[in-house]
N, C-alpha and C positions, 0 to 999 in steps of 0.2 A: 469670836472665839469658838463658838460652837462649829463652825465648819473646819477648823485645824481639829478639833474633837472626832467627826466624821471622817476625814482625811485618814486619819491611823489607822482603822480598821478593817482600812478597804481591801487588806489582803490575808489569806488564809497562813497561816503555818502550817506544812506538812512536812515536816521535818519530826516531830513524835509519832506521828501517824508511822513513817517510814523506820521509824526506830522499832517500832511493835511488830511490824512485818517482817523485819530482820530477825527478829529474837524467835518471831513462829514458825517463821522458813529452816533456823537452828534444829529449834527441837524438833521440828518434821524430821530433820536430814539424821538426826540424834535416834530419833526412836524407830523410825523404820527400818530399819536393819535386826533389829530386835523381834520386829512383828513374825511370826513364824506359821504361816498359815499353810494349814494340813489341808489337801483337797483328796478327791477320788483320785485313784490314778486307773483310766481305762484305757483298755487294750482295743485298736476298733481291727476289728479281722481284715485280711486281704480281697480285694473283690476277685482279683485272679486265679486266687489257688483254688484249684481242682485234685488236690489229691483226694486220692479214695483212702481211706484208713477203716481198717476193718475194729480197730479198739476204739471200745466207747470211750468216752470222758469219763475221768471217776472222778464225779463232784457231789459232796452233800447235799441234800433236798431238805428244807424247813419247810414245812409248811406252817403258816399264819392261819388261824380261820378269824370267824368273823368276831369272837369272845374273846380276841387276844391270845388264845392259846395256843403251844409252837409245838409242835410233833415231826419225831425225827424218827424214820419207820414205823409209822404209824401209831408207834409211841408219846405220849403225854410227856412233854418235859417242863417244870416250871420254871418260871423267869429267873430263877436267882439259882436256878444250877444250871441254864440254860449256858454261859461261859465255860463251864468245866466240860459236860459231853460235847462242847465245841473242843474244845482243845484234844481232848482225849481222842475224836475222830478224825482231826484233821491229817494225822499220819495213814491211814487207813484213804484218804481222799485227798490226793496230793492237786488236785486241780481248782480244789477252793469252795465255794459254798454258792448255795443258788435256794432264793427264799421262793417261796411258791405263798402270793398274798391273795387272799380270799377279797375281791374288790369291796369289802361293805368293812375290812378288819381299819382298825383305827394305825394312825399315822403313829405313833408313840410305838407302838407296839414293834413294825418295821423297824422304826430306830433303835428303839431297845434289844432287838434281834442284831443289827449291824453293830452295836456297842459291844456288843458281846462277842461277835466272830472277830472284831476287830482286836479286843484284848485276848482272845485265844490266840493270837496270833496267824488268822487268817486274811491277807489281803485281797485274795481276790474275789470277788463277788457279781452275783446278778439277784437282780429281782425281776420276777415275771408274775403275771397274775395267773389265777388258776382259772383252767377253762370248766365250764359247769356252772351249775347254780350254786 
């Protein structure tokens, strides 16, 4: 009797196992259409073109230093008006915004700066570090 006991179990059911994979594979197919993921959008220039154009760029300059603090002509602007003189400059500098980061300023600070031209509604952007000490 004990070996017809042994005999029963000798095979797996996967037939629930394949029931849960179906219903994961659902809500995958369910919510990813939903997921709405914001990235950069950059511009990468042409290697070919050789025009000479004699007008600068008119892009906004931030500068970051190494205290977090953002300066827009060499002006001190604090972080929670730092949105509004984006906005209000962006017409005045229709080519977009270029942060100028002191390599020793903290990473927060950068983002805090791009949260901010990104709600003035400015999309286009660079960041470069500042040459000097």
């Amino acid at each position: 009797m004990s070996k017809e006991r042994r005999q029963i179990f000798n095979e797996i059911n996967i037939t629930p196992l394949t029931d849960i994979f179906l219903v994961l594979l659902i809500i995958m197919m369910v919510i990813a259409p939903m997921l709405d993921s914001q990235g950069l959008k950059l511009a990468v220039p042409a290697i070919g073109s050789s025009k000479s154009t004699t007008e600068q760029p008119k892009a906004l300059t931030v500068h970051i230093t190494t205290q977090g603090q953002y300066l827009i002509d060499n002006q001190s602007v604090a972080a929670d008006m730092l949105q509004e003189k984006l906005f209000h400059a962006k017409v005045q500098y229709p080519d977009g915004l270029i942060l100028e980061v002191d390599p020793n300023s903290t990473h927060g600070a950068v983002v805090k700066a791009m949260d901010a031209a990104r709600g003035a509604g400015i999309d286009k952007m660079a960041v470069s570090e500042t040459s000097g000490s």
